[in-house]
C-alpha positions in Angstrom: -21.6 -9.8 -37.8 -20.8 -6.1 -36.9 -16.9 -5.2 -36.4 -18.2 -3.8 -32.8 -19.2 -7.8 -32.4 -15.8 -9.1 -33.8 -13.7 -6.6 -31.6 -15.3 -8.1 -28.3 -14.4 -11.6 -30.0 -10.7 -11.0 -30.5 -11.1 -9.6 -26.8 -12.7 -12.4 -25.0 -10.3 -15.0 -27.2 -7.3 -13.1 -26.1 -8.5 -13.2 -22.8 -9.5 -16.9 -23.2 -5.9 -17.9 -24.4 -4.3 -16.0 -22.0 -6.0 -18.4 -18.8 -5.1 -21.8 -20.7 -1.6 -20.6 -19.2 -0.4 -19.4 -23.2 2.9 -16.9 -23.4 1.5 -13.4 -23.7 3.1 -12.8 -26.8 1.3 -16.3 -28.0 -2.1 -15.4 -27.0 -2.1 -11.7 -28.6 -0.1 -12.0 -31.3 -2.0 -15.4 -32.8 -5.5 -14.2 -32.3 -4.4 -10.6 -34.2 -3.1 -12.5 -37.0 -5.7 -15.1 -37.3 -8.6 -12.5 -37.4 -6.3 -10.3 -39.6 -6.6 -13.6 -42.4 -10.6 -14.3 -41.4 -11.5 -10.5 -41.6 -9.5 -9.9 -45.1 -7.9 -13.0 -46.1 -4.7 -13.7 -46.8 -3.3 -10.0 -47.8 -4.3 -10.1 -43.5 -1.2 -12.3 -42.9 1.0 -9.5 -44.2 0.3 -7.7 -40.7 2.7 -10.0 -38.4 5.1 -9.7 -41.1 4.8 -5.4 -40.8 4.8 -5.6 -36.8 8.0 -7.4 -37.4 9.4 -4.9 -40.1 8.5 -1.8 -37.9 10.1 -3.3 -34.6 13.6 -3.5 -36.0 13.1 -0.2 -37.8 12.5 1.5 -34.6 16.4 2.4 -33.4 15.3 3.7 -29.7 14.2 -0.6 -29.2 18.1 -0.8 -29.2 18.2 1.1 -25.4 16.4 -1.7 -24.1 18.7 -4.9 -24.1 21.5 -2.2 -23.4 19.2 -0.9 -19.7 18.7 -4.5 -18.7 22.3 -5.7 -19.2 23.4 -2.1 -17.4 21.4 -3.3 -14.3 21.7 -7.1 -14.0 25.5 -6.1 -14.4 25.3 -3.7 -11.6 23.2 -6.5 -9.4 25.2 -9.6 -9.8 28.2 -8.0 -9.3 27.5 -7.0 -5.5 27.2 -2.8 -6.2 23.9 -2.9 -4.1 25.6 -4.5 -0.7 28.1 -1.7 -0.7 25.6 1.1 -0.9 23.2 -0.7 1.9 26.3 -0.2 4.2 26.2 3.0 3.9 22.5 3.8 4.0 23.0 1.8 7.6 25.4 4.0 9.2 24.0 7.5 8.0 20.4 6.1 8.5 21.0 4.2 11.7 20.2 7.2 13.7 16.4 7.9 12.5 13.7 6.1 13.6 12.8 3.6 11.2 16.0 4.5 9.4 17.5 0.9 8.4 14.0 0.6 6.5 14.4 4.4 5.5 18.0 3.6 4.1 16.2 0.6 2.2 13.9 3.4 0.4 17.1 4.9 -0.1 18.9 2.2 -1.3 15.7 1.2 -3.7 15.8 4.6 -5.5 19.4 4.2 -6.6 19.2 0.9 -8.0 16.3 2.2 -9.4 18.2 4.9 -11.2 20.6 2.4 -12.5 18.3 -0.7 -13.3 14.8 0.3 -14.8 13.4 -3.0 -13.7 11.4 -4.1 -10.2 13.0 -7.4 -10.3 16.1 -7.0 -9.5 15.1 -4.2 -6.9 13.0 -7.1 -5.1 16.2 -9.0 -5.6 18.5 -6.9 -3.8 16.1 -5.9 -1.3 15.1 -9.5 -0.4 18.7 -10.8 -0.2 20.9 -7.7 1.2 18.1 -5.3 3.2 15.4 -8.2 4.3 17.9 -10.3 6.6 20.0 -7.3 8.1 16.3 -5.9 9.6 15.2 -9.0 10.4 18.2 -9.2 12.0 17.6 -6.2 13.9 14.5 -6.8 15.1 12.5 -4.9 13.0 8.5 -5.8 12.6 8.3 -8.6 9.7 5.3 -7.5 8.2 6.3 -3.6 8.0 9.8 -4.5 6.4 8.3 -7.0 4.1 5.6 -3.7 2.7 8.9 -1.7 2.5 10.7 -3.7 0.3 8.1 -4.5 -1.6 6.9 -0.4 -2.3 10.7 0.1 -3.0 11.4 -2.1 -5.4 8.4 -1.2 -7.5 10.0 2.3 -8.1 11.9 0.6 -10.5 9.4 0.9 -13.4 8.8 4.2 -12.8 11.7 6.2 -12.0 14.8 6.4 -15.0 15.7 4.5 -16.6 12.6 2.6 -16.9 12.1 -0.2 -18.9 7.9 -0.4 -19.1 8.5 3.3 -19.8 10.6 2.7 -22.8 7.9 -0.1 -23.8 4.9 2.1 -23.2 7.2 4.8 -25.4 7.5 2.1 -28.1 3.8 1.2 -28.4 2.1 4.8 -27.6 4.6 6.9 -29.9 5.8 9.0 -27.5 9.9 9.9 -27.1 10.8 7.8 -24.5 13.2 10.5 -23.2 10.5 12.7 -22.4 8.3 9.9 -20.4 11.5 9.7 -19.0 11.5 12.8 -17.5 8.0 12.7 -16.7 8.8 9.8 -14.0 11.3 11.4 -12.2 9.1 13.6 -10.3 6.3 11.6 -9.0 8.9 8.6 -8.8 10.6 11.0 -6.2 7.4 11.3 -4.5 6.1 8.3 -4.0 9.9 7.8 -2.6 9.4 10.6 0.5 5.6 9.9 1.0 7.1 5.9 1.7 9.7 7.8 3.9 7.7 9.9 5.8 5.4 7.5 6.6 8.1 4.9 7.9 9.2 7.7 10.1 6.5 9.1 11.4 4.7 5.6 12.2 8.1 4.2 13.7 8.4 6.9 15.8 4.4 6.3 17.1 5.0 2.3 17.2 9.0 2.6 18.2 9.0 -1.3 18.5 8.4 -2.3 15.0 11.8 -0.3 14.5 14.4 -1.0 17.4 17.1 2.2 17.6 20.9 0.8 16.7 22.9 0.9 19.8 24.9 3.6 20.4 28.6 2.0 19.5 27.1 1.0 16.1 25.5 5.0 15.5 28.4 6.6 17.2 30.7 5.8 14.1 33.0 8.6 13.5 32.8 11.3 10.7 35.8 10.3 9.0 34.8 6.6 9.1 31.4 8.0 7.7 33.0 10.0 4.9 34.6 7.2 4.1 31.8 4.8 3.1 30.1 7.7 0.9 32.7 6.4 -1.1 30.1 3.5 -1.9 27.5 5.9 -3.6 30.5 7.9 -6.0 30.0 5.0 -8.4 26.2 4.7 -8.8 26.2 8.7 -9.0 29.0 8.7 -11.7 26.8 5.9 -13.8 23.8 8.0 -13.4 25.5 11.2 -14.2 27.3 9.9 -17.3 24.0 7.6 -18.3 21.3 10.9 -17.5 23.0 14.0 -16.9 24.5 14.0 -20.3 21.1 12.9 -21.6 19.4 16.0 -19.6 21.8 18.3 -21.1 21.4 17.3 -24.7 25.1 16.0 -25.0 24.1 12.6 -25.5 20.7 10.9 -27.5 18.8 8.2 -26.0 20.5 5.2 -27.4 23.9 6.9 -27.2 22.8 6.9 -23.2 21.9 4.0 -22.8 25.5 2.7 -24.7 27.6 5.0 -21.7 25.2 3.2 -18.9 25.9 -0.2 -20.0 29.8 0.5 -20.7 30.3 2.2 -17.1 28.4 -0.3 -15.1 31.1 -3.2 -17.2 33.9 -0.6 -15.9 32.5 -0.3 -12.5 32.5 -4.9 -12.2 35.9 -4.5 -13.4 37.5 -2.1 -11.3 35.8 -3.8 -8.0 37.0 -6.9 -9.1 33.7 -8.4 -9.5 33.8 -9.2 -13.4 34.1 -12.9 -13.2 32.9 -15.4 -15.9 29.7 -16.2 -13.2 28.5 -12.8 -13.2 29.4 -12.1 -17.0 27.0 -15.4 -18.1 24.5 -14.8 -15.8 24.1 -10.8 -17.0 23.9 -12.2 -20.5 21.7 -15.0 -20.0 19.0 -12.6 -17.8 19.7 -9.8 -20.5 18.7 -12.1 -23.5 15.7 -13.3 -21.9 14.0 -10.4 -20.6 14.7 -8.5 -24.5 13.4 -11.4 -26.0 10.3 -11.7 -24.3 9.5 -7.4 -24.7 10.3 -8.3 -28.2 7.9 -11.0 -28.9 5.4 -9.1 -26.8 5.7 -5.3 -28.6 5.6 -7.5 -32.2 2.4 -8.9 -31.0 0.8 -5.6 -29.4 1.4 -4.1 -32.6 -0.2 -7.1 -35.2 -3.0 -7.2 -32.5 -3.5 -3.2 -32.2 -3.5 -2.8 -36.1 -6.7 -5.2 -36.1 -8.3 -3.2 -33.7 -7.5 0.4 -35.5 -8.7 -1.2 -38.7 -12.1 -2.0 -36.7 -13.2 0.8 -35.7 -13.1 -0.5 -32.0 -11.8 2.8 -30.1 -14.4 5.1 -31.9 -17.0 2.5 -30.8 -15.9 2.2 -27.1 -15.6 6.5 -27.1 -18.8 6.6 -28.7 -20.3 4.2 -25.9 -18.5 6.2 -23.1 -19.3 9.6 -23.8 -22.3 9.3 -25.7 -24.4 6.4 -24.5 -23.3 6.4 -20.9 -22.9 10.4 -20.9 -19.3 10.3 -18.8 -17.0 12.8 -18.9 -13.4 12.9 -19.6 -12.1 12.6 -16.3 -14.5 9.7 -15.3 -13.4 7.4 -18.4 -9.7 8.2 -17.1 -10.6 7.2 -13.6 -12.5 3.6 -14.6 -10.0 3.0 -17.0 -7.2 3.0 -14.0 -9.7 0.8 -12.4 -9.5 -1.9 -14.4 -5.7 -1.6 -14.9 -5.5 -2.7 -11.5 -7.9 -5.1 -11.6 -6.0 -6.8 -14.5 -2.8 -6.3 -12.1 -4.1 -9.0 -10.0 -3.3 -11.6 -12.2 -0.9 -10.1 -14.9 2.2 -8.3 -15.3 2.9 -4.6 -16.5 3.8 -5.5 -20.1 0.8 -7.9 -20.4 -1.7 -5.1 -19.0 -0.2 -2.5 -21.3 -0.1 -4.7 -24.6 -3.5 -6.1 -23.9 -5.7 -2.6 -23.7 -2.7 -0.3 -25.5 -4.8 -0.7 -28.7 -7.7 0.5 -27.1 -6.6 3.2 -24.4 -4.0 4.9 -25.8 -6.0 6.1 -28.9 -9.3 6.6 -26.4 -6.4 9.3 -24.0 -5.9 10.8 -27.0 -9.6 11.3 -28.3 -10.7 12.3 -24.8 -7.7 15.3 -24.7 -5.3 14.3 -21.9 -1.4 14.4 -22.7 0.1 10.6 -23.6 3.0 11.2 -22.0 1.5 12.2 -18.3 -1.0 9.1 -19.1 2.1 6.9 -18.9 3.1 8.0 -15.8 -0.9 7.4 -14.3 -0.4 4.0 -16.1 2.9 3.2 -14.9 1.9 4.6 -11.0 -1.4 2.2 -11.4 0.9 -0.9 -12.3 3.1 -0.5 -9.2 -0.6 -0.5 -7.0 -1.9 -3.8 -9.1 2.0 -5.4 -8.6 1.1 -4.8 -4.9 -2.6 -5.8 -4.9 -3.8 -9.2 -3.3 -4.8 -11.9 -4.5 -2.3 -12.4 -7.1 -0.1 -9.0 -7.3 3.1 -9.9 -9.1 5.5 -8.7 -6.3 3.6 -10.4 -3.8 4.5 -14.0 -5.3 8.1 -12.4 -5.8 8.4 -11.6 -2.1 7.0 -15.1 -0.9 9.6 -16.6 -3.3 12.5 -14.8 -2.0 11.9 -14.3 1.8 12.4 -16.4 4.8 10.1 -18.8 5.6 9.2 -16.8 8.8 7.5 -14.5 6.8 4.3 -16.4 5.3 2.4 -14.8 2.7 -0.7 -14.2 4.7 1.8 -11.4 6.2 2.8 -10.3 3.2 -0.4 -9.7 2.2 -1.0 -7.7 5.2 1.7 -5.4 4.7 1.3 -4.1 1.4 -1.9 -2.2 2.3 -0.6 0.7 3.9 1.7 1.4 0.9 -1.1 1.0 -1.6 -2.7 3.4 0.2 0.3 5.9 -0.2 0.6 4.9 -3.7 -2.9 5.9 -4.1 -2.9 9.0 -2.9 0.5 9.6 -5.0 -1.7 8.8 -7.9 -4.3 11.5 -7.0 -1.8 14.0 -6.5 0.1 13.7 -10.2 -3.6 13.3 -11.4 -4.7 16.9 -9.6 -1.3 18.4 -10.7 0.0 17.2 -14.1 2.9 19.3 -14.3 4.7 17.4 -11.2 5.0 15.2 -14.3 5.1 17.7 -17.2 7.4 20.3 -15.8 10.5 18.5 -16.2 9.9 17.1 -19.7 9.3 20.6 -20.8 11.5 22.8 -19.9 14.6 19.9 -20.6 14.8 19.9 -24.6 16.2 15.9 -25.2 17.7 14.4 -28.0 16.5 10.7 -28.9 
């Protein structure tokens, strides 16, 4: 049997393991090691026993269980609901401009969380019933929350970025950097849109009435007061970080210690919220654990193979297709695999074969993770089985059915789309930031 032949094996039982409803982890990590011992015996085992060995020598891993305790901190104890009161008032008077606040409102916890959870979280339980409320257009509001929340895993702090960092090399402070950018973007193409199609369609949006816009300036003032926290969190967590004062993990330390200062001095630090924050926090690092051991085992078969030079070699040389259309097909098929997987399953299942392959065919790894990361906020939006569509149905009224769910998304894929294209056109909306800011970490 050729090691082309065994490759596709290990592929199609991965695959295979995967449907019988198998953890990730599970389903990579045991076929890597089982072909590992068939392919050179038992010196093969060693290789699960390596992953292991190189995951707790890699001292950036520490950022992550210190991110995702920072922003199930800052959700449970209530930080969101304060900001969303004060998108309302200095929104209120746009049109569209609760759902424009909820963009708004998405992009901080964003900054502060790193995950798309607990974005979906906050937006289904603090934004969702106030426009309902409101009367604005179900299906519009439920494609809003939905595109806001996914800017979680793109804009910093984010956590896929910091995994994709972990399994591609790269210094997770520069992909960092590299999201901020085209996270922003994808932010004001939501908002513009919003705006502009409210103001066409004025009844999926109904105005505030005037006593509830005509709030006076110093009342106004006075609930910017919400955002001096979440900017202080950020500044501390990523301005010191952007101006070399502070490394990675050092960062990520400051972000988790202000956000347990920030629960304590609203008076939100209660046992509740302290168990829950630990609970969520040691199951989400556990699982990106278990699943970057098993991407690595799994990828080290793969490099011993052969398989990347053989799928280049097929690409380019068999098929005769260039660069840019490898790139484009390979984005393809990430959102393909969205429709029925998450981020972190996608990227461990095809790291070991992409990320080498973007690095044969010439394009820079750490602009690839923001295509890759862009393309998984498309396939968590993508019918059938989109991973925020089932998060949305689980967390929304029952007014809103999922066949309206469905529908809403569409427009926003579009807009994610095209916010694709564009970083793809101009890499350095990406690459500008990441290299002319010298990090440390």
């Amino acid at each position: 049997m050729t090691y082309e032949l065994i490759a596709f094996f290990m592929f199609l039982s991965m695959m295979l393991t995967m449907f019988t409803g198998q953890r990730v982890f599970a389903a990579i990590g045991v076929v890597g090691v089982v072909a590992a011992a068939l392919l050179w015996g038992p010196g093969g085992m060693e290789l699960g026993f390596s992953a292991g060995m190189k995951l707790m020598k890699w001292y950036a891993l520490v950022t992550l269980p210190l991110f995702i305790y920072m922003g199930y901190l800052l959700s449970e104890s209530g930080l969101a609901e304060d900001l969303y009161k004060m998108f309302h008032v200095w929104m209120g008077g746009l049109p569209g401009g609760l759902a424009v606040g909820t963009i708004g409102l998405m992009v901080i916890i964003s900054a502060m969380n790193g995950l798309s959870v607990a974005g979906m979280a906050i937006g289904a339980t603090i934004a969702l019933p106030e426009l309902l409320k409101r009367g604005y257009d179900k299906i519009m509001v439920s494609g809003v929350i939905q595109a806001g929340s996914s800017l979680g895993i793109l804009v910093p702090p984010s956590v896929v970025l910091v995994l994709y960092g972990m399994i591609a090399r790269q210094p997770v402070g520069k992909l960092w950097l590299a999201g901020a950018f085209p996270g922003l973007l994808l932010a004001a193409l939501f908002t513009i849109y919003i705006i502009i199609r409210c103001k066409m369609q004025p009844e999926l949006a109904p105005m505030l009435s005037p006593e509830e816009r005509n709030v006076p300036m110093r009342e106004k003032l006075k609930l910017l007061r919400a955002g001096i926290i979440p900017f202080l969190i950020f500044f501390l967590m990523m301005g010191l970080f952007i101006m070399g004062v502070t490394s990675l993990v050092e960062s990520s330390a400051i972000g988790a210690a202000s956000a347990l200062l920030a629960a304590w001095y609203k008076g939100r630090l209660t046992k509740e919220v302290w168990n829950r924050t630990l609970e969520q926090t040691l199951g989400i690092t556990a699982m990106f654990m278990w699943i970057i051991m098993a991407a690595l085992c799994f990828g080290a078969v793969f490099d011993g193979l052969g398989a990347v030079k053989t799928i280049s070699s097929i690409f380019q040389d068999k098929l005769g297709l260039g660069p840019w259309e490898i790139l484009i097909l390979m984005q393809i098929s990430f959102i393909i695999m969205g429709t029925f997987l998450d981020d972190t399953a996608m990227l461990v299942i095809v790291a070991p074969l992409y990320i080498p392959l973007v690095r044969a065919l010439g394009f820079d790894l750490v602009w690839y993770g923001v295509l890759y990361t862009i393309t998984c906020q498309i396939a968590y939006m993508t019918p059938p089985f989109g991973y925020n569509l089932f998060l949305m149905r689980a967390m929304a009224p029952p007014e809103i059915a999922l066949k309206d769910i469905y529908k809403s998304v569409w427009p926003f894929v579009g807009l994610m789309i095209i916010g694709l294209v564009i970083v793809m056109l101009f890499p350095q909306i990406a690459l500008w930031l990441p290299e002319k800011v010298a990090v440390r970490g």
